[in-house]
Gaussian input, Z-matrix of N, CA and C with variables (Angstrom, degrees):
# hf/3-21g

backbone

0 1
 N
 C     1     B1
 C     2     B2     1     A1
 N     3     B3     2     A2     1     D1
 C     4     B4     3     A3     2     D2
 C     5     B5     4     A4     3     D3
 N     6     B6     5     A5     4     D4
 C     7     B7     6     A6     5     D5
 C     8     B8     7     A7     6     D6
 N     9     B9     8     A8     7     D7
 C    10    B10     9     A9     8     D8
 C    11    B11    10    A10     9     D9
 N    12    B12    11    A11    10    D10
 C    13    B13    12    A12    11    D11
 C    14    B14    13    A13    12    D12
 N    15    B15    14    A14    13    D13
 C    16    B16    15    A15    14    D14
 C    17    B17    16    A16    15    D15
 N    18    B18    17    A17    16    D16
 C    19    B19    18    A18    17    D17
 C    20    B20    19    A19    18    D18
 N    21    B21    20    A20    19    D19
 C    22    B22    21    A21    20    D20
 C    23    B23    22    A22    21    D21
 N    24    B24    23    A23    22    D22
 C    25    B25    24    A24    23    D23
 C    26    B26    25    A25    24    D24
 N    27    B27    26    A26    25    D25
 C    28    B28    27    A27    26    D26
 C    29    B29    28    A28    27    D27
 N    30    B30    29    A29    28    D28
 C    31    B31    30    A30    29    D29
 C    32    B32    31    A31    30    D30
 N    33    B33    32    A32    31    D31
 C    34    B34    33    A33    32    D32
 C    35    B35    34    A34    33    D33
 N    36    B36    35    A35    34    D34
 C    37    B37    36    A36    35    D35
 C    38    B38    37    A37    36    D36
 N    39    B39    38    A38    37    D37
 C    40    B40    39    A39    38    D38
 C    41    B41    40    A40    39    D39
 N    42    B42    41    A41    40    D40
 C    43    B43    42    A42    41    D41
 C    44    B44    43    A43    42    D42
 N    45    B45    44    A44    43    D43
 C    46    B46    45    A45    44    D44
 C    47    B47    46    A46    45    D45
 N    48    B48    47    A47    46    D46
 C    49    B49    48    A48    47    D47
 C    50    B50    49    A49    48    D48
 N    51    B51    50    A50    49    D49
 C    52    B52    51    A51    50    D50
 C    53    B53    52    A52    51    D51
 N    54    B54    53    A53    52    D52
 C    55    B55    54    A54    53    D53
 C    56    B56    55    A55    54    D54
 N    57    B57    56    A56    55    D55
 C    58    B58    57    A57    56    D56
 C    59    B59    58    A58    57    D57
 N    60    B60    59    A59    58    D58
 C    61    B61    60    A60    59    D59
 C    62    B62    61    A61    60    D60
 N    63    B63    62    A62    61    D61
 C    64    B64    63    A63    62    D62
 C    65    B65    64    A64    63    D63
 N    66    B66    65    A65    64    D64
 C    67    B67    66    A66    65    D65
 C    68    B68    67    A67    66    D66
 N    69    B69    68    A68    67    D67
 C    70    B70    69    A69    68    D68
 C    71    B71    70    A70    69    D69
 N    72    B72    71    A71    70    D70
 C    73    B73    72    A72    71    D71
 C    74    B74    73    A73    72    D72
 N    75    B75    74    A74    73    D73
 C    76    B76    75    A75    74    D74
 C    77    B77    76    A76    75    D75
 N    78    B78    77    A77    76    D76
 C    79    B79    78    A78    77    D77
 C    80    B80    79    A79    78    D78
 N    81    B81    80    A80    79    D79
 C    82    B82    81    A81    80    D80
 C    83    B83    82    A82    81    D81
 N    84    B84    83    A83    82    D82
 C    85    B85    84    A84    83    D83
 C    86    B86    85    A85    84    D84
 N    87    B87    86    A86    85    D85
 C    88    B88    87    A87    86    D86
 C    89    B89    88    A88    87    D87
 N    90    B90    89    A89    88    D88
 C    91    B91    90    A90    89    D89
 C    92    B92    91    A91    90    D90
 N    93    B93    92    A92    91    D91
 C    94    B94    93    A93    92    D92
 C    95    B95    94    A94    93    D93
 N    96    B96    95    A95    94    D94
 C    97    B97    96    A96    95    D95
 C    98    B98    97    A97    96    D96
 N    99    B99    98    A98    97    D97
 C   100   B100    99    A99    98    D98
 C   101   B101   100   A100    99    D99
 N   102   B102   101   A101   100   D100
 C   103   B103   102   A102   101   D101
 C   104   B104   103   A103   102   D102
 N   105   B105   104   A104   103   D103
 C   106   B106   105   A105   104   D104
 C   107   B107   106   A106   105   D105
 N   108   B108   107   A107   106   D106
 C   109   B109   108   A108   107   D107
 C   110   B110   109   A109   108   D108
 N   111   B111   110   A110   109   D109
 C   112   B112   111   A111   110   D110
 C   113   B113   112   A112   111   D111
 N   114   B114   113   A113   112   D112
 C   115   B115   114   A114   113   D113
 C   116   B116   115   A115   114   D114
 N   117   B117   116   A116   115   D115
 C   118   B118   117   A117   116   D116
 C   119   B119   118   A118   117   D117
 N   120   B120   119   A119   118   D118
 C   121   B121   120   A120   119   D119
 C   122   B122   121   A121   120   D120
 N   123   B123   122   A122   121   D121
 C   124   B124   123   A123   122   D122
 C   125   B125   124   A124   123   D123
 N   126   B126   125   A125   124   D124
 C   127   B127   126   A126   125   D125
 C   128   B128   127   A127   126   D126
 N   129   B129   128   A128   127   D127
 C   130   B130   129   A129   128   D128
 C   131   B131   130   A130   129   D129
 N   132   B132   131   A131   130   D130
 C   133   B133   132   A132   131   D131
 C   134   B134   133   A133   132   D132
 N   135   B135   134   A134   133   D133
 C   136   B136   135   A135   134   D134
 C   137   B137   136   A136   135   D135
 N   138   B138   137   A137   136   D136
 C   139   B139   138   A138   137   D137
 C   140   B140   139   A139   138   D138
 N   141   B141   140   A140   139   D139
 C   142   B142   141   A141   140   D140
 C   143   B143   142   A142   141   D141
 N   144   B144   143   A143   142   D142
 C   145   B145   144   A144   143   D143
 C   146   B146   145   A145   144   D144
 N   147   B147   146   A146   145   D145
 C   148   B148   147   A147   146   D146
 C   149   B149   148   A148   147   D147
 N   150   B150   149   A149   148   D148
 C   151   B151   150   A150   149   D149
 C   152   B152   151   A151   150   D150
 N   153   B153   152   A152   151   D151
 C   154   B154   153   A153   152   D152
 C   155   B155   154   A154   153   D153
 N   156   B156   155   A155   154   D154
 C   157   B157   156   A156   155   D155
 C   158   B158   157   A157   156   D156
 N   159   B159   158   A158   157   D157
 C   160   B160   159   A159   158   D158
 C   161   B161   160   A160   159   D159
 N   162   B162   161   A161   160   D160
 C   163   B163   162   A162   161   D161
 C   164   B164   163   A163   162   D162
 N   165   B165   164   A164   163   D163
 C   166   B166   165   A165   164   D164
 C   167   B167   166   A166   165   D165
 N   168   B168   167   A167   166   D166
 C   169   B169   168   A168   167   D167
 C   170   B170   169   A169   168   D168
 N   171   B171   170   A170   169   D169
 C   172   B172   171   A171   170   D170
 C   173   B173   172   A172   171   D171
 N   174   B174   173   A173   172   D172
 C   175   B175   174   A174   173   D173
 C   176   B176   175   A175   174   D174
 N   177   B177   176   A176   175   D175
 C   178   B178   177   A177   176   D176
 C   179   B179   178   A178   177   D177

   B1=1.4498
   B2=1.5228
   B3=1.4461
   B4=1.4867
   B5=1.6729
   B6=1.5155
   B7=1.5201
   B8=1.3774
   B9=1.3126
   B10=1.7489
   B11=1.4613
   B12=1.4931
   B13=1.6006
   B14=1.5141
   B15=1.7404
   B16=0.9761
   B17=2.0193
   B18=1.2373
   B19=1.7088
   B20=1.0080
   B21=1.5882
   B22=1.0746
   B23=1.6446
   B24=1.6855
   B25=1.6655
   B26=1.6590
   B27=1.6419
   B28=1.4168
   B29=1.6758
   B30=1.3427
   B31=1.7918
   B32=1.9048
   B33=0.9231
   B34=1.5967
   B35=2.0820
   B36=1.1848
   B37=0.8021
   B38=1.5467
   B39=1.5906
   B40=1.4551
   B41=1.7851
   B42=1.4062
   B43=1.8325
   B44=1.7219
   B45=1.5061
   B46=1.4824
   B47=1.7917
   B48=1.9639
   B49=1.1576
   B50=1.3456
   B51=1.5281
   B52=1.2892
   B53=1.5339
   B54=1.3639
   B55=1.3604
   B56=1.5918
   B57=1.2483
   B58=1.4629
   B59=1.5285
   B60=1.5261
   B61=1.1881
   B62=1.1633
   B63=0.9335
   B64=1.7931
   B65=1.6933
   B66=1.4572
   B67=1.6108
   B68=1.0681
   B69=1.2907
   B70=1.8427
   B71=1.5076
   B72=1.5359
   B73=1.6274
   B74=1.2647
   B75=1.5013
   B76=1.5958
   B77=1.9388
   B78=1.4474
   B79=2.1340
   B80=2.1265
   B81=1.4546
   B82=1.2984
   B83=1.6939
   B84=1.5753
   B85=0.9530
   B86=1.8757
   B87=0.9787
   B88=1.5772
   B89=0.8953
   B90=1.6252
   B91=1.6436
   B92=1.5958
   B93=1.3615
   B94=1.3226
   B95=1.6424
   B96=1.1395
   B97=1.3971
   B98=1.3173
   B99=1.7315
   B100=1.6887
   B101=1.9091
   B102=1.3434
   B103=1.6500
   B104=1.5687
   B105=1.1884
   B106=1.2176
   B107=1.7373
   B108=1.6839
   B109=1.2430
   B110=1.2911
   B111=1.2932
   B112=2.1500
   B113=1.8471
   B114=1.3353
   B115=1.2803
   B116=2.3234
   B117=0.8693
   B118=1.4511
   B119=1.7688
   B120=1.3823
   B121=1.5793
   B122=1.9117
   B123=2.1228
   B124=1.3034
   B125=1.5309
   B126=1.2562
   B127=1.4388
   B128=1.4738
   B129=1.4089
   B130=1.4245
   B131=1.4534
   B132=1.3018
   B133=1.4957
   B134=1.5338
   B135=1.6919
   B136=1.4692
   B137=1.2938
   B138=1.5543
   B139=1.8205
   B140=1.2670
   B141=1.5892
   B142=2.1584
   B143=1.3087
   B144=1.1044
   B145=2.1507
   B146=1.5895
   B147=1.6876
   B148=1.3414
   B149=1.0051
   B150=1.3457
   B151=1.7875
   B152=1.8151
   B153=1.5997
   B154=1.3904
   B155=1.3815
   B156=1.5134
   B157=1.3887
   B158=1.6881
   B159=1.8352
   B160=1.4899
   B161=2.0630
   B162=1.2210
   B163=2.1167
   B164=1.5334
   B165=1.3388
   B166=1.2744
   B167=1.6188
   B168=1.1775
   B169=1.3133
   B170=1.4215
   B171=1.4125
   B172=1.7779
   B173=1.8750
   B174=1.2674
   B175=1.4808
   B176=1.7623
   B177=1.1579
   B178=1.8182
   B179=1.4319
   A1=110.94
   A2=119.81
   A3=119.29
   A4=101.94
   A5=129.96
   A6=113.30
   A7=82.58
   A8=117.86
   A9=110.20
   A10=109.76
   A11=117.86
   A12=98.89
   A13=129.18
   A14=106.52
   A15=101.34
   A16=126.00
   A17=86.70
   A18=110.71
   A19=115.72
   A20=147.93
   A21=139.03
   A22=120.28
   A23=102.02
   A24=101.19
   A25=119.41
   A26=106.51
   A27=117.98
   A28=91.39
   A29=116.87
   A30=128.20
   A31=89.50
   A32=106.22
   A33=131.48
   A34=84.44
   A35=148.03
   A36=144.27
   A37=135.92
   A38=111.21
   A39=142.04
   A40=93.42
   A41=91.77
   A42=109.71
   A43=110.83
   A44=103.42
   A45=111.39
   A46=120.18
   A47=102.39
   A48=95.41
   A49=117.60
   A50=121.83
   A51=110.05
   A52=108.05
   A53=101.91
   A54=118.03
   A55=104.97
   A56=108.52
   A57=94.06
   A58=131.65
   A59=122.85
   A60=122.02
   A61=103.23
   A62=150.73
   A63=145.66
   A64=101.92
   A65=120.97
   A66=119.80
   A67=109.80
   A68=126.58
   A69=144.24
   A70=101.17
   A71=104.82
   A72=130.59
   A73=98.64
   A74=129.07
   A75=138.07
   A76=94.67
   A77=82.67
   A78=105.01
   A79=92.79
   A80=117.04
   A81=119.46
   A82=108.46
   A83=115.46
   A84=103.72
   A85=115.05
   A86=131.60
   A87=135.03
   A88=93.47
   A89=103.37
   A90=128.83
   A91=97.05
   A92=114.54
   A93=117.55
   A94=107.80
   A95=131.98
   A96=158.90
   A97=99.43
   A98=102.35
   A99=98.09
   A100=108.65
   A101=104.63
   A102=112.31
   A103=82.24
   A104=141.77
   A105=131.62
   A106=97.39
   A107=130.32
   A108=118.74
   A109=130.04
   A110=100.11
   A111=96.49
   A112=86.29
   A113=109.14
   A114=104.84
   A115=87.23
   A116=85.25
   A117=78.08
   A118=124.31
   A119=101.26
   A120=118.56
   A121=116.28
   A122=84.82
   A123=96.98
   A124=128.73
   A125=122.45
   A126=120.44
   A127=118.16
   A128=110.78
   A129=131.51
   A130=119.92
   A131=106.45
   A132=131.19
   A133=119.94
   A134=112.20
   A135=118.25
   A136=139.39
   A137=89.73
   A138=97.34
   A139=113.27
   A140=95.90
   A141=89.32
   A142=98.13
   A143=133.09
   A144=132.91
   A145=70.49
   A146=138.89
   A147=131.47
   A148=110.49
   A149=130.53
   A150=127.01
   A151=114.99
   A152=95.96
   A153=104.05
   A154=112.14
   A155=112.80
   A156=116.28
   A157=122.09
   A158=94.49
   A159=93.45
   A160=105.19
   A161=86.47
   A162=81.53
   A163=114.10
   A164=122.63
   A165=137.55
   A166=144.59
   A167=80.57
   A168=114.10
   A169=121.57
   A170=98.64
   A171=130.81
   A172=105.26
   A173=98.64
   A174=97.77
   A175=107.70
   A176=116.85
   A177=133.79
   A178=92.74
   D1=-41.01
   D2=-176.56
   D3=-70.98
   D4=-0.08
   D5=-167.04
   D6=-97.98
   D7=-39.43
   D8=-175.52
   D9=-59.93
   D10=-52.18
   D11=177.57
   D12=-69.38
   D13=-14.73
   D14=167.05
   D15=-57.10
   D16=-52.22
   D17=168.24
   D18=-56.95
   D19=-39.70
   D20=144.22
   D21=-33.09
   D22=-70.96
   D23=-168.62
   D24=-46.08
   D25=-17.89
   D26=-157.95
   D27=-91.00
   D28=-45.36
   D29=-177.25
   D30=-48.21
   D31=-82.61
   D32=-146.76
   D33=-62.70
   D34=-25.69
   D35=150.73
   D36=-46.31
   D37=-47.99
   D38=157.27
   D39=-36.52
   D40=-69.67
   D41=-173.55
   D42=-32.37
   D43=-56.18
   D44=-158.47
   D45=105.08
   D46=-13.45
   D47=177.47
   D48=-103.07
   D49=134.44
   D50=172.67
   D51=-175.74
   D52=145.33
   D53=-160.72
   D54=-75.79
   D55=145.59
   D56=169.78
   D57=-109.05
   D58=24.61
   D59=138.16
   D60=-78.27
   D61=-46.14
   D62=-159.04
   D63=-73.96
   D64=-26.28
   D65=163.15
   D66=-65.66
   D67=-65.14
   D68=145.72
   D69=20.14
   D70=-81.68
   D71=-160.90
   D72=-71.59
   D73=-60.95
   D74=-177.44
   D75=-28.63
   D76=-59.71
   D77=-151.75
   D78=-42.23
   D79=-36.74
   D80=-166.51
   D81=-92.41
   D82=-34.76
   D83=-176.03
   D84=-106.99
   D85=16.87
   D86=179.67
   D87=-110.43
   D88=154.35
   D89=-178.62
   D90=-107.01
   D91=137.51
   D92=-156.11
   D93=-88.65
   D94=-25.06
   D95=153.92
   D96=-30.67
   D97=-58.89
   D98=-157.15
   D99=-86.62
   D100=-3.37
   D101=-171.09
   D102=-89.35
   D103=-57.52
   D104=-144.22
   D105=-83.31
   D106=-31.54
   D107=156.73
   D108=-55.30
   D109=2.70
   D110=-156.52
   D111=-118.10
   D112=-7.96
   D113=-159.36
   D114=-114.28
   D115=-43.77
   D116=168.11
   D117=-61.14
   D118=-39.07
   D119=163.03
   D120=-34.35
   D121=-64.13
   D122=168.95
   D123=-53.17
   D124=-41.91
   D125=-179.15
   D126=-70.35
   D127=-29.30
   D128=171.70
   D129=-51.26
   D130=-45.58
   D131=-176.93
   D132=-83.84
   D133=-41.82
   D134=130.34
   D135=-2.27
   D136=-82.49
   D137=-171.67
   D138=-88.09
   D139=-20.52
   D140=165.79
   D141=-62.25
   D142=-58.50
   D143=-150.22
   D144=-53.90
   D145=-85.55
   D146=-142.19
   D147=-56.81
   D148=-58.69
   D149=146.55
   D150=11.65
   D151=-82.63
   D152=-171.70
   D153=-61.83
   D154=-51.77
   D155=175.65
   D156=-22.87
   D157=-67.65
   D158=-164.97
   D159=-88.02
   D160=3.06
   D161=156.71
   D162=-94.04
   D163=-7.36
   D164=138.98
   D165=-41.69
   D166=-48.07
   D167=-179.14
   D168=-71.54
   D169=-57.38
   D170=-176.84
   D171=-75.61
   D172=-42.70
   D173=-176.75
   D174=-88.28
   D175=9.05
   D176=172.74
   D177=-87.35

């Protein structure tokens, strides 16, 4: 359950939207280690999709 909220707080962050009791709660209960792996994951996964995209794109 804590990898999903972790993964959530990190999604909805990306976004820009986010409540701030729900930052509040995150700030006490996430391990800070594991937001910044899940969030590095995310950027990783990012720039590959744009990666593929625009070799997609170019090779169209």
């Amino acid at each position: 359950m804590n990898a999903m909220r972790t993964i959530r707080a990190v999604a909805w962050s990306f976004i820009g939207i986010r409540k701030n009791s729900d930052y509040k709660e995150d700030l006490g209960k996430l391990n800070p280690f594991h937001v910044i792996a899940v969030a590095l994951a995310g950027v990783a996964l990012f720039v590959g999709g744009l990666v593929l995209l625009v070799n997609w794109v170019v090779a169209g």
